[in-house]
Structures are given as structure tokens and as C-alpha cells.
C-alpha positions as CSV (number, residue, x, y, z in Angstrom):
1,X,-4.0,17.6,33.3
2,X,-4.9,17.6,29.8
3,X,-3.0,15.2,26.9
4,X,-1.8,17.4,24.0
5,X,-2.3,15.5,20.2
6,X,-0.6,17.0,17.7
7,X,-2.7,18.0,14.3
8,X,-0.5,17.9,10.9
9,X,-2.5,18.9,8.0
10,X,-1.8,17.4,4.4
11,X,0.9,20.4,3.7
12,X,2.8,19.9,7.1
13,X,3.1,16.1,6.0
14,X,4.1,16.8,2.3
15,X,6.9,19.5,4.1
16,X,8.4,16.6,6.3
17,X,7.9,13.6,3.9
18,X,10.4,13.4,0.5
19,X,10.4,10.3,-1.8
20,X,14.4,9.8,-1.2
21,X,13.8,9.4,2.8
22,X,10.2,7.4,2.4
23,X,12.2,5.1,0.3
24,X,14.7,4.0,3.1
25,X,12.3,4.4,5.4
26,X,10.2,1.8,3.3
27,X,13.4,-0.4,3.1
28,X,14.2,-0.9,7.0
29,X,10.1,-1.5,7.7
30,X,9.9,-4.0,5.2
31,X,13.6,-5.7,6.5
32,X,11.9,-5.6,9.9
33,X,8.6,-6.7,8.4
34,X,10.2,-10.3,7.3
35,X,12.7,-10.7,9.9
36,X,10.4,-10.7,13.0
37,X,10.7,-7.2,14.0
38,X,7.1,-5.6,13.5
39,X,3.9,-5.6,14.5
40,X,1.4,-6.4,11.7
41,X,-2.1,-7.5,12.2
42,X,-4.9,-8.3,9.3
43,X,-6.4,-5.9,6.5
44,X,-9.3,-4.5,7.6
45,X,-11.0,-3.9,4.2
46,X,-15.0,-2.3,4.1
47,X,-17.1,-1.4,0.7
48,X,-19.5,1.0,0.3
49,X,-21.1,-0.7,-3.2
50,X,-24.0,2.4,-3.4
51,X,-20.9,4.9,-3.6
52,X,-18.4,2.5,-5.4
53,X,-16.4,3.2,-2.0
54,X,-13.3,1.0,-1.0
55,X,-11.8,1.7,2.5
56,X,-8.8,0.1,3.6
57,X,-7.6,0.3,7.1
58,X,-4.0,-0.8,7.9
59,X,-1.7,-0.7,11.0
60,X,1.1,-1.9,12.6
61,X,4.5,-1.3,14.9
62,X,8.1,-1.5,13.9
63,X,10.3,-2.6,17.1
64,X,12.2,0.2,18.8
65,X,10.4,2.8,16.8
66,X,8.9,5.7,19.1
67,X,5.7,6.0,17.6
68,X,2.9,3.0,16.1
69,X,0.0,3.8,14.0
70,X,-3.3,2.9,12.8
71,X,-4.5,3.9,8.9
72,X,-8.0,4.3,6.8
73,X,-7.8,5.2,3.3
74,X,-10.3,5.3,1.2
75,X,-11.2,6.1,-2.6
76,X,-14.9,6.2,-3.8
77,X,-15.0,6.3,-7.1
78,X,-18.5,7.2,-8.2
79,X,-17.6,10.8,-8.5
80,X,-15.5,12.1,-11.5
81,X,-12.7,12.7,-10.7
82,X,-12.7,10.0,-7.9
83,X,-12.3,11.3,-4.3
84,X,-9.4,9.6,-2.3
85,X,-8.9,10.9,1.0
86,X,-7.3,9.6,4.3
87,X,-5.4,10.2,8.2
88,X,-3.4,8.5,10.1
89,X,-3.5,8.3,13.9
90,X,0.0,8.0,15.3
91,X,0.1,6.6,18.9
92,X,2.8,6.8,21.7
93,X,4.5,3.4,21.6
94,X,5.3,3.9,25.0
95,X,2.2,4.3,26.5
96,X,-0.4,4.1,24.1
97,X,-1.4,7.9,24.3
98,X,-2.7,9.2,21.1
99,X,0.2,11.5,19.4
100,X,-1.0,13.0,16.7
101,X,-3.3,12.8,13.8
102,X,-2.4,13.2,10.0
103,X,-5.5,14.9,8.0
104,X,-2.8,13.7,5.1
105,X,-5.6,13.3,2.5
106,X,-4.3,10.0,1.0
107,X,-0.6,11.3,0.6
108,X,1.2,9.3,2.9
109,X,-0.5,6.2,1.3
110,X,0.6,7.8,-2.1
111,X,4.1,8.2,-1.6
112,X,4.9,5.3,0.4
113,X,3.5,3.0,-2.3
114,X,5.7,4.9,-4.6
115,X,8.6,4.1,-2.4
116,X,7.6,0.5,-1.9
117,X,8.5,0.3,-5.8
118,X,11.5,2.3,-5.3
119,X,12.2,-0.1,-2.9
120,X,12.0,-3.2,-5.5
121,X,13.5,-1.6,-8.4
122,X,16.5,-0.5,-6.4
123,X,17.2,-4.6,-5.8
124,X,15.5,-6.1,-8.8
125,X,15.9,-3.7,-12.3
126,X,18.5,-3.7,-14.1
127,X,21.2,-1.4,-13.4
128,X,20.7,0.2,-16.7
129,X,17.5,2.0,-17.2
130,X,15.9,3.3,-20.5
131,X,12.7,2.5,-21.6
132,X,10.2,2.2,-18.8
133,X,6.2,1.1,-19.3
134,X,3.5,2.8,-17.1
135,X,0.1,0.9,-17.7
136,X,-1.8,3.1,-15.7
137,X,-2.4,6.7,-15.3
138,X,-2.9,7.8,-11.9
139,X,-1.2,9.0,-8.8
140,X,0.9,6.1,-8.8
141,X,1.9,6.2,-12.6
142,X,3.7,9.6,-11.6
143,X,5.1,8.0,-8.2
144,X,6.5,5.3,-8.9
145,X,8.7,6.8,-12.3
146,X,9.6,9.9,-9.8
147,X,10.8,6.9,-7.2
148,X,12.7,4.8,-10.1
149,X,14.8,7.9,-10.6
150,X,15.7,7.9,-7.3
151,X,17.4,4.6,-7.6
152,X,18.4,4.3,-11.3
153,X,19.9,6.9,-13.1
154,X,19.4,7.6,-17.3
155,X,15.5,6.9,-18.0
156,X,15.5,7.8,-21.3
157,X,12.0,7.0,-22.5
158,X,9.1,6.4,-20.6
159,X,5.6,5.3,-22.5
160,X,2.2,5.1,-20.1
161,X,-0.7,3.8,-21.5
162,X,-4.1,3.9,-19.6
163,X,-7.8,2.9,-21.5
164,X,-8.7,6.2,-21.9
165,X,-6.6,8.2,-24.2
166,X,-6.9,11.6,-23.2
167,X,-6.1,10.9,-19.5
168,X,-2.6,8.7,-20.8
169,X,-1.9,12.0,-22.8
170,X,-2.6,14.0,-19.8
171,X,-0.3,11.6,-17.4
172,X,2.5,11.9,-20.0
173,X,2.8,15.6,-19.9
174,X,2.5,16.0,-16.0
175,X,5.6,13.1,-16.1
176,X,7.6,15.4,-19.1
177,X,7.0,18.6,-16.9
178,X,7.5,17.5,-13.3
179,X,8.8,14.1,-13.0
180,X,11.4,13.0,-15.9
181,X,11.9,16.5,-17.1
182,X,14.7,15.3,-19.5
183,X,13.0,12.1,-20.4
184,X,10.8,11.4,-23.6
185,X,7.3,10.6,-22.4
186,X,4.9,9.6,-24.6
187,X,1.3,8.3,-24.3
188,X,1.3,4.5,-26.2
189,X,-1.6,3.4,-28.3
190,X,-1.9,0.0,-26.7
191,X,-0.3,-2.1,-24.0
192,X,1.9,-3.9,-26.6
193,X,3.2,-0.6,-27.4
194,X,3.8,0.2,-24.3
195,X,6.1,-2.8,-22.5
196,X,7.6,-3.6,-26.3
197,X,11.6,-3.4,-25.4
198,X,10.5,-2.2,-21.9
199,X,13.6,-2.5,-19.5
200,X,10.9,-1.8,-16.3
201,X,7.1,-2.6,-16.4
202,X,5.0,-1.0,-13.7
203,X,1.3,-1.7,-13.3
204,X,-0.9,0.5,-11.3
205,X,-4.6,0.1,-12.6
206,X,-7.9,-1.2,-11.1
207,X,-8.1,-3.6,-13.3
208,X,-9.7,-7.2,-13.1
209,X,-8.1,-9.6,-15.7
210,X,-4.6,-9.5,-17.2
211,X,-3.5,-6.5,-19.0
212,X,0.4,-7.8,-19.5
213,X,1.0,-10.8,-21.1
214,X,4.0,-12.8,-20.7
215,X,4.8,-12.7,-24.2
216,X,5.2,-8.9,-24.3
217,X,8.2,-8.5,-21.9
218,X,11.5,-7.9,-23.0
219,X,14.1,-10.2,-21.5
220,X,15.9,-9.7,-18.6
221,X,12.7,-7.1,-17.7
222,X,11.3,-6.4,-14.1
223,X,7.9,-6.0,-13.2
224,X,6.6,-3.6,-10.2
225,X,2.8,-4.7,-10.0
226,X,1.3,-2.7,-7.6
227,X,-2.6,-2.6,-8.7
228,X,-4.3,-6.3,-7.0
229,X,-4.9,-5.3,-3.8
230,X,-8.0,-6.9,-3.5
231,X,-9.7,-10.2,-4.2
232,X,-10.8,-10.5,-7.4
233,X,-7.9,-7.8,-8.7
234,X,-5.5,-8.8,-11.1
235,X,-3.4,-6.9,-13.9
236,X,-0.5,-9.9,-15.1
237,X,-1.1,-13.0,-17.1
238,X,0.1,-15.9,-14.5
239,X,2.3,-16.9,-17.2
240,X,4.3,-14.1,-16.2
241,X,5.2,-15.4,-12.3
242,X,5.8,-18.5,-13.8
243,X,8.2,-17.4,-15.9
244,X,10.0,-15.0,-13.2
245,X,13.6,-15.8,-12.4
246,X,12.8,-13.7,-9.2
247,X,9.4,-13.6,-7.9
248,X,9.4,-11.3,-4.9
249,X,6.4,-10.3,-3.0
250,X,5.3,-8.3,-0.3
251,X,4.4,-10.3,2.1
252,X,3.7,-13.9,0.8
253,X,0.5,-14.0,2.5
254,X,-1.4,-11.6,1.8
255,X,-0.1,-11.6,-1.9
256,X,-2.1,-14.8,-1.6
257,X,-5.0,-13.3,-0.6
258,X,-5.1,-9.8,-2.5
259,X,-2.6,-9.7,-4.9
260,X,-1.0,-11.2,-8.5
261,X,-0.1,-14.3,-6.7
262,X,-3.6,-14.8,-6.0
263,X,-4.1,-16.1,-9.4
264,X,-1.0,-18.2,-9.4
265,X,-1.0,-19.7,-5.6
266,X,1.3,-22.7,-6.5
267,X,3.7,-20.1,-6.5
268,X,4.2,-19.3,-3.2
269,X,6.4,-21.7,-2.0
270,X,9.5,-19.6,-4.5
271,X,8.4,-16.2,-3.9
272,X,10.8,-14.3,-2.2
273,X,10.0,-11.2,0.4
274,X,11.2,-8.4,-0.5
275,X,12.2,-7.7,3.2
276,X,14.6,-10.8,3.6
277,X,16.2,-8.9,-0.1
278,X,16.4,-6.0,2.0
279,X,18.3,-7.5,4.9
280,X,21.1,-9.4,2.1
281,X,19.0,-12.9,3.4
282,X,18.5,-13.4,-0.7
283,X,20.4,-11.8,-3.4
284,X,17.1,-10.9,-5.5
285,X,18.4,-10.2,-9.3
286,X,21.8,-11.3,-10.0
287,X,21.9,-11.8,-13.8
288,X,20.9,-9.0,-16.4
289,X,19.2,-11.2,-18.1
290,X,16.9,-12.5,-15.4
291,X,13.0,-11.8,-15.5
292,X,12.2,-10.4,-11.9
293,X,8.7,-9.6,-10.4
294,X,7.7,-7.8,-7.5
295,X,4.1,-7.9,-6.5
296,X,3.1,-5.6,-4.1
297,X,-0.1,-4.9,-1.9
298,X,0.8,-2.6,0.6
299,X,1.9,-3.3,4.3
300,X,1.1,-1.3,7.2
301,X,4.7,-1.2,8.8
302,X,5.0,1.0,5.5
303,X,2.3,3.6,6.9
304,X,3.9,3.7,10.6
305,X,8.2,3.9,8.9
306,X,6.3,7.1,7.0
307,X,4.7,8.3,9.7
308,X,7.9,8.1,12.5
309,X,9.8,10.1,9.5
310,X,6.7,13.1,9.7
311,X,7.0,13.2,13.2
312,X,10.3,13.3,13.3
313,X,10.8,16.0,11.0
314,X,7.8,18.3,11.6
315,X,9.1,20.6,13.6
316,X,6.4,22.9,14.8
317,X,4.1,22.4,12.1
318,X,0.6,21.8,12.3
319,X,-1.6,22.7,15.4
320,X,-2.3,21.1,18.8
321,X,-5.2,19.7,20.5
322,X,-5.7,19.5,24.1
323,X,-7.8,16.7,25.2
């Protein structure tokens, strides 16, 4: 007798995953993340250097959860606009049987790094709100300012800046029209312009060497940095996890490896995950005038807490596939 897998398409997965539920989902993986209750083995990461490809493939299990799964996304950026695409195989934690595949194209890994920073901000930003900085201007720049207003309420500015122009003034306008609708959103001139008086910095870029400096950042600011993912990847001057009141972190490890704290390793022994926050094992921000940072390179119990939530909620969506 045949085994049926499931086939959700990237519109059954974007009907059965919102940003408010990916956030608590988010939340409990990362609580079980640092406390010993997930599955979580190494990065897999493979270039393609003739096609400026990056693939990243990511997996893991969350204890008790009926369903693990295994991740490759990748972006190849040698095409204008870049192509990003991705699936998600979701396994029977029970018996191992393949369950169903996600032809998601990228949007699972989309919103749940979104969430991840809804996550941080809901523990570490102030609990007043206004101005926001977005150095960045892709999926993420729009993600992570819908997820803020899911934990803080009254953005009242939001300035993105991104090194080329035109696509800062584009981001800005998708944010006024379908994000932050009541918001002002502008498109800043620089990076000073940008974080000047800044309440909540976010960094989503490719970038290689600091973009933020330490002595740009309003106090009692938090930081999401969510770009260094990679060796060699970094988008804050050290200065600024030196300075953090609060240095919070992913998972300590592989911040090491791939992200901010890469460039600042003698760090490590304060930073803080943001799971034991999660779980009330460390009270993250507890001053409004504290600097807090959250650096953040992406964990696969986040992929499989996003994917028990789709196939929880799908209904009969999508097809099936008898093998």
C-alpha cells in the first residue's frame, strides 16, 4: 500500500501561516531551543560562486511536536531582481515517513525571520515605539516593521535607508501602503539619517563591514541585526556589542561562527539567548534606558515551529502524492 505526501504550494502556506501565530510559534522553538528541548544539528551552507548562488540548508525537531523537518533555501543573486526560492520537507516524527513537501518559494524562511525579530523586540524594545530605522530594503525591511507592530503599538515614523536610492524610495512606499499604513515612512539620505533618535534599529543587508556605528544610536535603543549569516558578513561596528546593556543572540554558537558576534568573540561569555528570555531564565531589558542587541542568524527549530503551524492549519489545501 502506497504512502500519501501531502503537496502545499506557496499560496496554501501563505493561507495557513500569519505573522501574529509565526511569532509565538517562533517564541516556544526558540524557549525549547535553549532549554534542551529540540533537535538542532549544523548549518549545512553550499556556494554556487559562477551564479553568485548561496544555499542554506537547515533542520531540526522540537520535542513533542508531531512533525520534524528539513530546509534548503537559496538566493542567487546574479540575476536582477535576485531569485530566492525554497521547500521544506516535513517528516512524520513518529515514524520518519515523509509528510509533506512545501514548494513555499522562500516564504516560510521570510516570515519566520520576521518573527524571530518580533520575537526580540517584543522582550528587548522599548515599550514605547516611534521612530524606527530600516538599513535595508528587502523582504525583510517590510517583515520585520510588519512584525514590530505586532508587538509594539504607535510607530510613528519609520526611515529605511538602502545604498541605492530608488529601491529605499520604493521600500518606503510598499511600507506606507501595506505595512504601517498610518505611519510616516520616508526613504533617509544616509545611515546617520536614518538611526538619528531611532528608538529601534533593524539591519537586514548583505553587507560586509559595519554600516552602524556605535556612536549613531540613540540611548536606551535596541538593535535587531539580522543580516551576518555568514562568515565574513557583518553590518554593526563591534563597538556597538560592547556597549550593549543586553546582548542577546540566537544561539551563542553559531553567532560565533556566522553572525555580529563573529567580529567581537570575547563577547560571548555575556550574550544572552534569546530562548532562556523566552522561558523568564533572564529578564532581557529592564531599564528604558538600556542599549539592547539581538543578533540573529536563523535557527532551524524556527523552520520546523512554522512548519507544525502550516500543517496544522491547512486544512485540505494543496494536493497529494501517492508514493
Amino acid at each position: 500500500m502506497g504512502r500519501t505526501v501531502r503537496i502545499l504550494r506557496e499560496a496554501d502556506v501563505r493561507e495557513a501561516l500569519d505573522m501574529a501565530s509565526c511569532i509565538d510559534a517562533c517564541e516556544r522553538a526558540f524557549e525549547a531551543y535553549s532549554n534542551g528541548g529540540a533537535e538542532l544539528p549544523s548549518v549545512i551552507h553550499l556556494d554556487v560562486p559562477e551564479s553568485k548562488g548561496e544555499i542554506h540548508v537547515k533542520a531540526g525537531h522540537l520535542h513533542g511536536q508531531p512533525y520534524y523537518a528539513v530546509k534548503v533555501a537559496s538566493g542567487f543573486y546574479d540575476v536582477d531582481p535576485a531569485a530566492i526560492d525554497g521547500l521544506v520537507m516535513v517528516f512524520d516524527a513518529s515514524n520518519g515517513a515523509p509528510a509533506a513537501f512545501l514548494l513555499d518559494g522562500g516564504f516560510i524562511t521570510d516570515l519566520r525571520t520576521g518573527a524571530a525579530g518580533g520575537v526580540a523586540a517584543r522582550h528587548l524594545a522599548p515599550e514605547h515605539v516611534e521612530v524606527v530605522a530600516v538599513i535595508g530594503t528587502g523582504a525583510q525591511a517590510r517583515l520585520q516593521v510588519d512584525a514590530l507592530g505586532h508587538v509594539r503599538q504607535g510607530l510613528a515614523q519609520v526611515r529605511v535607508w538602502g545604498r541605492d536610492h530608488d529601491r529605499a524610495a520604493a521600500c518606503a512606499d510598499d511600507l506606507r501602503s501595506h505595512v504601517v499604513e498610518s505611519c510616516a515612512v520616508n526613504a533617509a539620505a544616509s545611515v546617520e539619517e536614518a538611526v538619528e533618535g531611532a528608538d529601534v534599529v533593524i539591519t537586514c543587508t548583505a553587507a560586509r563591514e559595519p554600516l552602524v556605528r556605535a556612536d549613531l544610536l540613540a540611548p536606551g535603543a535596541h538593535i535587531t541585526a539580522l543580516g551576518s549569516d555568514g562568515a565574513g558578513k557583518q553590518e554593526l561596528d563591534p563597538e556597538i556589542l560592547r556597549r550593549a546593556d543586553v546582548l542577546v543572540v540566537d544561539s551563542v554558537d553559531q553567532c560565533l561562527a556566522l553572525g555580529e558576534l563573529q567580529h567581537a568573540p570575547e563577547q560571548a561569555e555575556r550574550a544572552v539567548e534569546l530562548g532562556r528570555i523566552c522561558a523568564g531564565d533572564h529578564p532581557g531589558r529592564t531599564g528604558e534606558g538600556q542599549l539592547t542587541v539581538c543578533d540573529l542568524t536563523g535557527l532551524g527549530v524556527q523552520d520546523v515551529a512554522a512548519a507544525n503551524v502550516v500543517m496544522a492549519r491547512a486544512g485540505d489545501r494543496g494536493d497529494s502524492l501517492t508514493l
